[in-house]
Every structure is written in structure tokens, then in C-alpha cells.
C-alpha positions in Angstrom: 35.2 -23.9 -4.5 31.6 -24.0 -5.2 29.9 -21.3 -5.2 27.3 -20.6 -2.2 23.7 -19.7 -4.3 20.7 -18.0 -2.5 16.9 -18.3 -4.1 14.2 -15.7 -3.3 10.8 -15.6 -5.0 8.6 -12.8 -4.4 4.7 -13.4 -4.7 3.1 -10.8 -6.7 -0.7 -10.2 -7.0 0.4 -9.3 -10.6 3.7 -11.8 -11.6 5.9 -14.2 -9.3 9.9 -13.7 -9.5 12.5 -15.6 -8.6 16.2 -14.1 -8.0 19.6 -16.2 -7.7 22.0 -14.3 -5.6 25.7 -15.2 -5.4 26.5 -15.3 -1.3 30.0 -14.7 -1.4 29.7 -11.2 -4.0 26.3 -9.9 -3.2 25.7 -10.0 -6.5 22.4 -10.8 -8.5 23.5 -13.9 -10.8 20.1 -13.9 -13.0 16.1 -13.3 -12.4 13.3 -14.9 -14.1 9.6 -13.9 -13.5 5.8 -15.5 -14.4 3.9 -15.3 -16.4 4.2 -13.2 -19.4 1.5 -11.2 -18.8 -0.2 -9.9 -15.2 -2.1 -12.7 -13.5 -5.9 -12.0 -13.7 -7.5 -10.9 -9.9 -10.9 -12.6 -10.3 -13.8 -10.2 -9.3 -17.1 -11.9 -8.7 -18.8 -9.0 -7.3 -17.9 -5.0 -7.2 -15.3 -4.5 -4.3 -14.5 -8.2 -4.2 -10.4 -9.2 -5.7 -9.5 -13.2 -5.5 -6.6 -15.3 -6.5 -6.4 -19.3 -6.6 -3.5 -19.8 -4.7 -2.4 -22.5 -7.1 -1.8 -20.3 -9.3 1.1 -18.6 -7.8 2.9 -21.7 -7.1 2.8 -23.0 -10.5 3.8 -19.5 -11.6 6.9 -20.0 -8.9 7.3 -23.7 -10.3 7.3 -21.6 -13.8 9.7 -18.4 -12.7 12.3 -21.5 -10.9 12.3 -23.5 -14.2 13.2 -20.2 -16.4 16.0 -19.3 -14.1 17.5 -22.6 -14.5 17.0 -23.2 -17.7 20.2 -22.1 -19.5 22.6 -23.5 -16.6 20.9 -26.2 -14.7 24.4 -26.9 -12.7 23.8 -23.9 -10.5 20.8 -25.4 -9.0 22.9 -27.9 -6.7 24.7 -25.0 -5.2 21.3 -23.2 -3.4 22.2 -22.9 0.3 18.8 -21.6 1.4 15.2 -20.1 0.1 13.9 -17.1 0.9 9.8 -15.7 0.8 8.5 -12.6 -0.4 4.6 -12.0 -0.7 1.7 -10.1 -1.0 0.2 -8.6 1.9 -3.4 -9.3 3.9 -4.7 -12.2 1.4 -6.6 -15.2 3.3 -5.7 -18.3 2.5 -7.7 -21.5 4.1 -6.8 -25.3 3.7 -8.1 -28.3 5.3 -6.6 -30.8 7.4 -5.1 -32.3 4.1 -3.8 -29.0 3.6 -6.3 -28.8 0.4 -7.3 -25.0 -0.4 -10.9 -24.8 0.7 -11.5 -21.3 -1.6 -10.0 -18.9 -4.0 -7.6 -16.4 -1.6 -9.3 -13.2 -0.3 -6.3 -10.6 -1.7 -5.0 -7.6 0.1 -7.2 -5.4 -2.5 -10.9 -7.2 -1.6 -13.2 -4.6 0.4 -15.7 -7.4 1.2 -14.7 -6.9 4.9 -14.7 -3.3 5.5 -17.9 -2.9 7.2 -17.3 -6.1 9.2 -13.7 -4.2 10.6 -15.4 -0.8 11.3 -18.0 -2.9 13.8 -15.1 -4.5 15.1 -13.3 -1.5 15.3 -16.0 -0.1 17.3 -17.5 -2.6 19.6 -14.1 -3.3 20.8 -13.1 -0.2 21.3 -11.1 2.4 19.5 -8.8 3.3 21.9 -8.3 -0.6 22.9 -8.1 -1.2 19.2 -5.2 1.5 18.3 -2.8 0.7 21.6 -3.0 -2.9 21.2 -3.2 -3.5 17.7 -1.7 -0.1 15.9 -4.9 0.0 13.6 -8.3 -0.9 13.3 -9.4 -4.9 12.2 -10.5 -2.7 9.3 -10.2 -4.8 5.9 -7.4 -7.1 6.9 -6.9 -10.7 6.9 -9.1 -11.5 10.1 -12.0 -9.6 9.2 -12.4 -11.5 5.8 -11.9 -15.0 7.6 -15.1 -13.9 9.8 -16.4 -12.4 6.2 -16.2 -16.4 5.0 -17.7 -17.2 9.1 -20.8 -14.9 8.2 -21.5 -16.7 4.7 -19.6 -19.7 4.0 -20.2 -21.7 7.1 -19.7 -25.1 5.8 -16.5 -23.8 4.3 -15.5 -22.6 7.4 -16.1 -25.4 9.6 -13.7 -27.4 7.2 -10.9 -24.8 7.8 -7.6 -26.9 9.6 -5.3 -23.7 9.0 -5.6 -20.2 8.1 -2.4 -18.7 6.6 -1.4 -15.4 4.2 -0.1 -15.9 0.9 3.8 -16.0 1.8 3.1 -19.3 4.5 0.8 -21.6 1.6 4.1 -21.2 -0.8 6.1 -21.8 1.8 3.9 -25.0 2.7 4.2 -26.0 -0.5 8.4 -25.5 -0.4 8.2 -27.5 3.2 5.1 -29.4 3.6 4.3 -27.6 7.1 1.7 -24.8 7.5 3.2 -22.0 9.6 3.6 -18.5 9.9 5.4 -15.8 11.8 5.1 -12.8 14.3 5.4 -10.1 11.1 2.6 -12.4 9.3 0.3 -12.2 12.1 0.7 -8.5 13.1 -0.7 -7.7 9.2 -3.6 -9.7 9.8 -4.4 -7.6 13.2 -4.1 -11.2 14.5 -1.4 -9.7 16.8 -1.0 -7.6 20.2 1.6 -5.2 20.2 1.0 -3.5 23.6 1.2 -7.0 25.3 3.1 -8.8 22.6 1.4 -12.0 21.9 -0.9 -13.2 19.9 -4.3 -10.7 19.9 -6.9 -13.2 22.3 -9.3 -10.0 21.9 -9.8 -10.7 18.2 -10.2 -14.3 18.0 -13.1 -14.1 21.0 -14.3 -11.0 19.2 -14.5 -12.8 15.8 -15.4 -15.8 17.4 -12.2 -17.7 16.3 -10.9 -20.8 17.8 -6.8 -20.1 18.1 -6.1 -23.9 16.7 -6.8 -22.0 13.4 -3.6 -20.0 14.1 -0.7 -22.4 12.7 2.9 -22.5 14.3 5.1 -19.2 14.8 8.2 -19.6 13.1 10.9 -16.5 13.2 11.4 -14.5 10.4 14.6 -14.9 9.8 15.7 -18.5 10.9 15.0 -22.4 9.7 11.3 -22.2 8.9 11.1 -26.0 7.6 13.3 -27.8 4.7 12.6 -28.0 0.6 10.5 -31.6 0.4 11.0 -34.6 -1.9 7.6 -33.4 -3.7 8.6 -30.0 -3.8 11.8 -30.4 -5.0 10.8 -32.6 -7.7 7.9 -30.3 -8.7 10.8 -26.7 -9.0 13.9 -29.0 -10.4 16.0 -28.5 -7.0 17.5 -30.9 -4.9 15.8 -31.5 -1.3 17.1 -30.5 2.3 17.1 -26.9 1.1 16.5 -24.6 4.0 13.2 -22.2 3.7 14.6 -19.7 6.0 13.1 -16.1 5.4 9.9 -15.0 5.1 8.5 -11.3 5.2 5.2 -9.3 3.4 6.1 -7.5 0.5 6.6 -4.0 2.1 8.8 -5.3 5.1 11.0 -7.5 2.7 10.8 -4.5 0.3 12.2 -2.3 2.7 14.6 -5.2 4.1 16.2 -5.0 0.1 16.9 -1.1 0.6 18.6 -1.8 4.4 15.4 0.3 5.6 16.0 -1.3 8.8 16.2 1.3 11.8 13.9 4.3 13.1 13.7 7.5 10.4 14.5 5.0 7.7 12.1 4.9 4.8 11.3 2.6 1.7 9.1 3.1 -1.1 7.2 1.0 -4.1 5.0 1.7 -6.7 3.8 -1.9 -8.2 0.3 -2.9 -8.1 -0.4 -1.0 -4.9 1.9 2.1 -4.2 3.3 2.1 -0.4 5.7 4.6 1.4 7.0 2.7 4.3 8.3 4.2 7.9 10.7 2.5 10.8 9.5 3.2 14.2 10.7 1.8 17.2 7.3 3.5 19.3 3.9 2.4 19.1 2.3 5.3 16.5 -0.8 5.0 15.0 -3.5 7.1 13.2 -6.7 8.0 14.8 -8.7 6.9 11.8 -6.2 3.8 10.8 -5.4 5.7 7.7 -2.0 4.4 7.6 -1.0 1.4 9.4 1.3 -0.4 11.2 3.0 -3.6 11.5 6.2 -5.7 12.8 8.9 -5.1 10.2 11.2 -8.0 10.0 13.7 -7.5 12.6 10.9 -6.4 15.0 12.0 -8.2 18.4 11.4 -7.7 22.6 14.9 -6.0 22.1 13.8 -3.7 19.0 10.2 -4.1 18.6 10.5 -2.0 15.0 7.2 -1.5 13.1 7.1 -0.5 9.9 4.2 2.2 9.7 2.5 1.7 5.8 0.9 4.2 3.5 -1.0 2.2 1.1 -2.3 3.3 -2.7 -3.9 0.8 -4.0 -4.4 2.1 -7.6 -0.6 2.7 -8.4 1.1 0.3 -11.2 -2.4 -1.2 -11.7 -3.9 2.4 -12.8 -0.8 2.8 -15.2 -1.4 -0.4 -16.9 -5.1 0.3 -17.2 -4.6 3.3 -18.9 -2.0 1.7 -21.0 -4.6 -1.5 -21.8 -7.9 0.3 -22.1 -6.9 3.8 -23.1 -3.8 3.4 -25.7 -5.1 -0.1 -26.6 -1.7 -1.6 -25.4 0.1 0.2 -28.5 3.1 1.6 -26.5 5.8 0.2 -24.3 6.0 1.5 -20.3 9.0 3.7 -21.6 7.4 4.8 -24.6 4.5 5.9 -22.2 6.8 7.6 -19.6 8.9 9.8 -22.5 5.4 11.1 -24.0 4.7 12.3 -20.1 7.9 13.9 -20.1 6.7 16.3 -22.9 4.1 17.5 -20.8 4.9 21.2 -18.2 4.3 20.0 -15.0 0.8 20.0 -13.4 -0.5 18.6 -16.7 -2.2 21.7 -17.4 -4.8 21.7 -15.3 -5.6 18.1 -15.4 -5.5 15.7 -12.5 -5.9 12.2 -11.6 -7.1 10.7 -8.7 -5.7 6.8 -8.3 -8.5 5.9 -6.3 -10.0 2.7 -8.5 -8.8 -0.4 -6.9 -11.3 -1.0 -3.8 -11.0 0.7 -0.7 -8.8 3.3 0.2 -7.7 3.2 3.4 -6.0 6.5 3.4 -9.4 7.9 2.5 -11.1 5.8 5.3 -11.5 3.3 3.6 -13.7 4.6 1.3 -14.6 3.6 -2.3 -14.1 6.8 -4.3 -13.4 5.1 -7.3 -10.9 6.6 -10.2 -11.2 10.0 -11.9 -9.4 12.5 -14.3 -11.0 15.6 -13.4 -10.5 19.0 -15.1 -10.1 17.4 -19.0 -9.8 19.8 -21.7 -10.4 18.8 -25.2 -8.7 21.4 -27.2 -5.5 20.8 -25.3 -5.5 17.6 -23.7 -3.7 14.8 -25.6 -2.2 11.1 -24.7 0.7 12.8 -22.9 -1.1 14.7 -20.3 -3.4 11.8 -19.1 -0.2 9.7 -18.8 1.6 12.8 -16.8 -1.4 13.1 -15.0 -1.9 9.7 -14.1 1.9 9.9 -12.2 1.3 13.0 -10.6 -1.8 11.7 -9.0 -0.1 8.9 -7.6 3.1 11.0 -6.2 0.3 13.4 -5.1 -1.6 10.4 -3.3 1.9 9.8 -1.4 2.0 13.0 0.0 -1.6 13.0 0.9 -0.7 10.0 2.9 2.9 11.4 4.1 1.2 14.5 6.0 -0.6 12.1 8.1 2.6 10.2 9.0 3.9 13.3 9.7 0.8 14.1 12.0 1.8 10.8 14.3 5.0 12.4 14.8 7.2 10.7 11.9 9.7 13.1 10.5 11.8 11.8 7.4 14.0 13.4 4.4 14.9 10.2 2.5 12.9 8.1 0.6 14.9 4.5 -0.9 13.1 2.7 -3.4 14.3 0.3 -5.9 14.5 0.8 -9.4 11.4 -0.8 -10.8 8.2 0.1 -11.9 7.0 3.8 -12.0 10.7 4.3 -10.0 12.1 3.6 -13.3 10.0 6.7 -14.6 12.2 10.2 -14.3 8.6 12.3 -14.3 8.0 10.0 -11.2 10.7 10.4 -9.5 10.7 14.3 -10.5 7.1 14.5 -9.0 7.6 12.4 -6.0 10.6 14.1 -4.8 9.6 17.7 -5.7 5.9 17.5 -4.7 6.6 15.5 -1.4 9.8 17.5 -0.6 12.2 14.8 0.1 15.3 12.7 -1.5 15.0 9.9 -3.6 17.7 7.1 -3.9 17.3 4.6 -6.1 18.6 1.1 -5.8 19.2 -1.6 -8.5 17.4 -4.3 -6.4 14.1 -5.6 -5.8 11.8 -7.7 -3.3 12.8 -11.4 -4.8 16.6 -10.4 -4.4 15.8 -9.0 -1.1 14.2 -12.6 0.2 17.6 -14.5 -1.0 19.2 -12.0 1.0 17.2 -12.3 3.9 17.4 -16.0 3.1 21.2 -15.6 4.0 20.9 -14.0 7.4 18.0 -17.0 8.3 20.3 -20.2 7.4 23.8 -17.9 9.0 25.6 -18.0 5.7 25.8 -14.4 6.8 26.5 -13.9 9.9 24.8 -10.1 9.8 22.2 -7.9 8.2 24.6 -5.5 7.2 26.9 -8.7 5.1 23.9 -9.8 3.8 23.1 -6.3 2.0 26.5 -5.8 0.9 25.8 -6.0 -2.4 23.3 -3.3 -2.3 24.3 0.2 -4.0 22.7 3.0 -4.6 22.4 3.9 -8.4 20.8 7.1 -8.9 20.2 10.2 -6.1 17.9 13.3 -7.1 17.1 16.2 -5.0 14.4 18.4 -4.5 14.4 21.8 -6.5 13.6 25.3 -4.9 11.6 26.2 -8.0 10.2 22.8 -9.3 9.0 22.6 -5.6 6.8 25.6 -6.0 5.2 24.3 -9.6 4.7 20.4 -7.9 3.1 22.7 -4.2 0.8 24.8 -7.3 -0.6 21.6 -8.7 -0.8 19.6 -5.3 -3.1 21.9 -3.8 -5.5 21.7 -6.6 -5.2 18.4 -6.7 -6.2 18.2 -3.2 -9.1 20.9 -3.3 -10.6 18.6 -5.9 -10.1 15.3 -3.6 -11.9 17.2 -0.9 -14.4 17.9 -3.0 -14.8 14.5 -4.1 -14.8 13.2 -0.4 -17.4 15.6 0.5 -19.5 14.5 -2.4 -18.9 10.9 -1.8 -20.2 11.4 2.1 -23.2 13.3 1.1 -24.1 10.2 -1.3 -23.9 7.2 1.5 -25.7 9.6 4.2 
């Protein structure tokens, strides 16, 4: 009997990965990722972060044709695709479904100012109960960005879509989105569950720009002749899963119910919360959206913490700093060396646009406190951890100010979760347990691929094959040390913040 093969690709900011899952074991079969190296975010001007969106599908066509390439007789047996992607990015084609720019990404802070009017001329009260957050930076504030001052590229716009529904046009050859999709963009209305009329009259939007709402999990549209041809797979191929990276990350670690959380640390850094009520943050500090199996029945949300100067900070230092001449390993066992709270030294992740658990501010990235008598390679790399697992509990106390309470954190085992001074300092500073899961987001589309075309018949058969790997506790007296260096940390940050507001008074 053949075997029945599920393909998920998730689409990075930094690579695109493809996973082959076997449906009858759970099991991964093989990965293959694109490029080599991370793909360049184009910056034309301070605050601004672009991608072509060509360029992640011929790094998908790339990652499809490496995981193939040693045994091209499982490609026959694919039952159905599955869609990971980055979050927020605004991608526009015209009626010939041509791209009409390079995509806006989820990091760009072009918009920030044009959200914060929004935010306020419609009404922050309005704003919070029907949409969960401000219009703030997200996708429909940067399509009226490119309203305000690219008008003839505007009025050539047919559809507007995020990153996860142009590759899954390209897989199907039908532009369409869903409910999950819309509700990052602030495109959706939580309190009366449609799509949000109040932004697209605000904005000035006409709703034909708004393509067809397909379910998350279900037959979104089927693998074309072109596309087929173009990835090496036969056609007919189901597309029939598609979530944002965080959702889908936390639908890989079966964070699917209220008090459930997920965790990542690529590119951006997010700590992710299930809520069945409508929370939200006065200031739209966190945010939140509908998580995948968000329904009339459940209407979950998954409320995010962003950081958007995680992985992206650590490979900066590793480029710019060490000149590239250590491995990710190499870095994190040199970190290890160093006594917790890098003596004295912090780091504040805060490079990578704006911050919108700072309000969205533009602090930019700092070590403070350097000594040079005893301050070598070690401690800026310790540092540089501790100031991300410091940012998460920054953003954790104001989750736990909307009334989330949580003692488990699942993440999978990737990135600075493969680090053990990471994990140490995220479960010791933020107080919680840590599990850590041999899985990832591309594995987790497949999966949720599954569940869309019923080759499994529940969400709980579909994760099956999902184990926990490693479990580590917090420590009564490593607590105390990671408490010690967190509130410096966080004196310092205050006094940054205050600084930064008596600047851009």
C-alpha cells in the first residue's frame, strides 16, 4: 500500500522550508529549506523592510526540488499541501494577478503614524472591542500607506492578499484568503464577526479589494498544471491549510485550547496565548487574532507578544560582531561560560523597526553597561539571549495584566530554543515551564494539511506524531539571579523610554 505523503512549506522572511510528513506514522520523512543563506529584506529608507514576493516562491520552487531530489518516487504519493507564512506583509497584484510592488513585510514601520490616526479618529474604545487592537502598523494601514503615495499603483490593485494567499495563488491559480488572514490585517470584526466595514470606509477601501474567504482548514483550491510543472509534482493536489506563522506555529505544538501557550524565537520572537474571550491591551501592546480553529462555536484568538529583534539580533552580532567566524552552537557554548546576568551587561533587542510592545516605538538596539576590562565575546553573546528572554517577560506581564494566567510555555526545538542558556533564561527569568518539541511550522502546515483534505479525521490524529523531547523547570535559586538581572534590565529600558519620549516631544 502506498504510502499517504503530506507537504507543508513555511514562508520565512529569512528562508522557505518545505516538510514531507508520512500520514499514516506522524512522522517527518525529510525537510529541505531555501536558500543557503537568509534572504536579504530590502530597506529603501530607515524603518522601511520589503520583500519581492517572487522570491519566496522560487525559494519554495527551490526547498520542493531539494526534498525530492534523492527519491523523486515519493512525489506521486502527496495527498494534500499545506501553507505556513509570515505575518502582516501586503502583497498587491493586478487583475492578471501580476505583483504591482515589492511586499510591505510584517517588520516595515512605514504605517505607524497612519494606524495611530486611525486608531484615534475611530475611536479607541470602538477600535479595541471590535478589532482586539489598534490598525496600528498592520497590513491595512500600509495598503492606505501605498493609497497616500502610490496612487497610480493603487488604482491598478485587483487583489490585496498576505504572503501565505500569493503562494498559495501561485500553488492554485486563485487569489483568496481566510477569516485568520483577515483578522491579522485588522481587516476583521471580532465583536460582530464579519468582515471590519469600519476600516475599509475609514481607509477609504473599496471591499472588491478583499479576495474570497476560504476556511482554514478545508479545500482552498487544487495544485495547477503550471504549478505543478514549475515544483515537479503531479496536479490535482489539494491546497488545504493555510495559517500565519504564529497560529500554525502554535497549531505544530497542539496549542489549541484556552491557557495553552506557544513560543518562537526566529526572526521575530513571539510568545503566543489561546483565549476563547475578547482581551485586548489598552495600548495594543500585544495583540490579537483568530487562531486557526477560531469558529462561531470557539471563536479562539491567539493573543501575540511580538519581539521583532530576536534571531535577527543573534545573527547580526554573529555577521557584524564575530565576522561570521563561529557556528550558532559555537556561539551559544561560549555564552554558557558566562555567570548569569552577564555581569552587569544588558542588551536590549529593540533594532528591527517598531516595537509594538514599546508602543510601537523605534528605540533601536543597545548593549548598555559594557565594561572593557571584563567584557569579552561570551558576555555580549549571553547578553544578547538574556535581553531577548527579558523582552518576553516584559511582554508576559502585560498578558498577564489582560487577565491571561499561564505556567507552560511549548516551543519547538529550533532556533535560540535549541540554545540551553535560552531556555535556562526564559524559563527561570519568566517563571514558567518549557517543553520542547522536535517539530516546526513547515511540518505543522502538512499536518494541518491533513485535517483540511480529511485524511485525518481530527486535530488530535493529525498531531499524533508530536512528542515532547525535552522539559525543564524553573529553579528556586536561578529564579532569584534571572529576577536580579531582569530588574536592571528593566530600570535601564525605562530609562531608555523616558529618554526616547523626551527626544520626539
Amino acid at each position: 500500500m502506498a504510502k499517504r505523503l503530506l507537504l507543508g512549506y513555511d514562508i520565512g522572511s529569512s528562508f522557505v522550508k518545505a516538510s514531507l510528513v508520512d500520514a499514516d506514522t506522524g512522522a517527518l520523512i525529510r525537510s529541505a529549506s531555501s536558500p543557503s543563506q537568509e534572504m536579504k529584506i530590502d530597506s529603501p529608507q530607515p524603518g522601511w523592510a520589503e520583500q519581492h514576493p517572487n522570491l519566496w516562491w522560487a525559494n519554495a520552487v527551490a526547498a520542493t526540488k531539494k526534498l525530492f531530489a534523492k527519491s523523486r518516487s515519493s512525489a506521486p504519493g502527496i495527498s494534500a499541501i499545506g501553507i505556513s507564512y509570515q505575518m502582516h506583509g501586503l502583497v498587491l497584484i493586478d487583475k492578471h494577478q501580476n505583483i504591482l510592488r515589492p511586499s510591505i513585510i510584517w517588520c516595515d514601520s512605514r504605517a505607524v503614524a497612519i494606524g495611530n490616526k486611525a486608531f484615534s479618529d475611530l475611536g479607541t474604545d470602538h477600535c479595541l472591542r471590535h478589532f482586539l487592537n489598534s490598525p496600528g502598523n498592520f497590513t491595512a494601514s500600509k495598503l492606505k500607506w501605498v493609497k497616500d503615495n502610490e496612487p497610480k499603483i493603487y488604482a491598478r490593485i485587483s487583489k490585496i492578499m498576505l504572503p501565505g494567499d500569493f503562494i498559495a495563488m501561485k500553488l492554485t491559480g486563485e487569489p483568496c484568503t481566510t477569516i485568520s488572514g483577515l483578522s491579522e490585517g485588522v481587516f476583521w470584526d471580532f465583536h460582530r464577526r464579519r468582515i471590519a466595514d469600519e476600516i475599509l470606509q475609514y481607509y477609504g477601501f473599496d471591499s472588491d479589494l478583499i479576495p474570497e474567504i476560504v476556511p482554514t482548514f478545508g479545500i482552498q483550491g487544487k495544485l495547477t498544471d503550471k504549478g505543478a510543472a514549475e515544483l515537479g509534482l503531479n496536479a490535482g493536489i489539494p491546497v488545504s491549510y493555510r495559517a500565519g506563522d504564529q497560529p500554525n506555529n502554535a497549531y505544530s505544538l497542539n496549542v489549541l485550547n484556552p491557557g495553552e501557550v506557544a513560543a518562537t524565537a526566529g526572526t521575530s520572537g513571539v510568545i503566543y496565548g489561546v483565549t476563547s474571550e475578547n482581551l485586548f491591551d489598552i495600548a495594543s501592546r500585544v495583540n490579537a487574532f483568530a487562531h486557526v480553529n477560531y469558529s462561531e462555536e470557539h471563536p479562539n484568538k491567539g493573543v501575540l507578544l511580538c519581539i521583532n529583534g530576536t534571531g535577527i539580533q543573534y545573527s547580526w552580532i554573529n555577521h557584524h560582531l564575530l565576522d561570521s567566524r563561529y557556528t550558532y552552537e559555537q556561539m551559544n557554548r561560549m555564552a554558557s561560560d558566562v555567570e548569569i546576568g552577564s555581569q552587569g551587561l544588558s542588551c536590549f533587542p529593540f533594532g528591527n523597526g517598531a516595537e509594538r510592545s514599546l508602543e510601537n516605538r523605534q528605540v533601536q538596539g543597545h548593549f548598555s553597561g559594557i565594561n572593557f576590562n571584563i567584557h569579552n565575546k561570551g558576555h555580549l553573546i549571553r547578553a544578547a539571549q538574556e535581553g531577548i528572554a527579558f523582552s518576553f517577560r516584559y511582554g508576559l506581564e502585560i498578558m498577564k495584566q489582560m487577565g491571561m494566567e499561564f505556567s507552560l510555555v511549548r516551543a519547538g526545538d529550533s532556533n535560540l530554543f535549541k540554545s540551553t542558556v535560552f531556555q535556562e533564561a526564559i524559563v527561570n527569568s519568566c517563571n514558567v515551564d518549557l517543553e520542547i518539541y522536535d517539530t516546526d511550522g513547515a511540518q505543522g502546515a502538512a499536518r494541518g494539511a491533513g485535517v483540511g483534505a480529511a485524511v485525518f479525521t481530527s486535530h488530535k490524529e493529525a498531531l499524533k506524531g508530536v512528542k515532547a523531547k525535552t522539559s525543564l523547570h524553573p529553579h528556586g535559586a536561578t529564579v532569584k539571579k534571572y529576577a536580579s538581572a531582569y530588574e536592571r534590565w528593566k530600570a535601564n529600558l525605562s530609562n531608555m523610554l523616558g529618554s526616547f519620549n523626551s527626544s520626539h516631544q
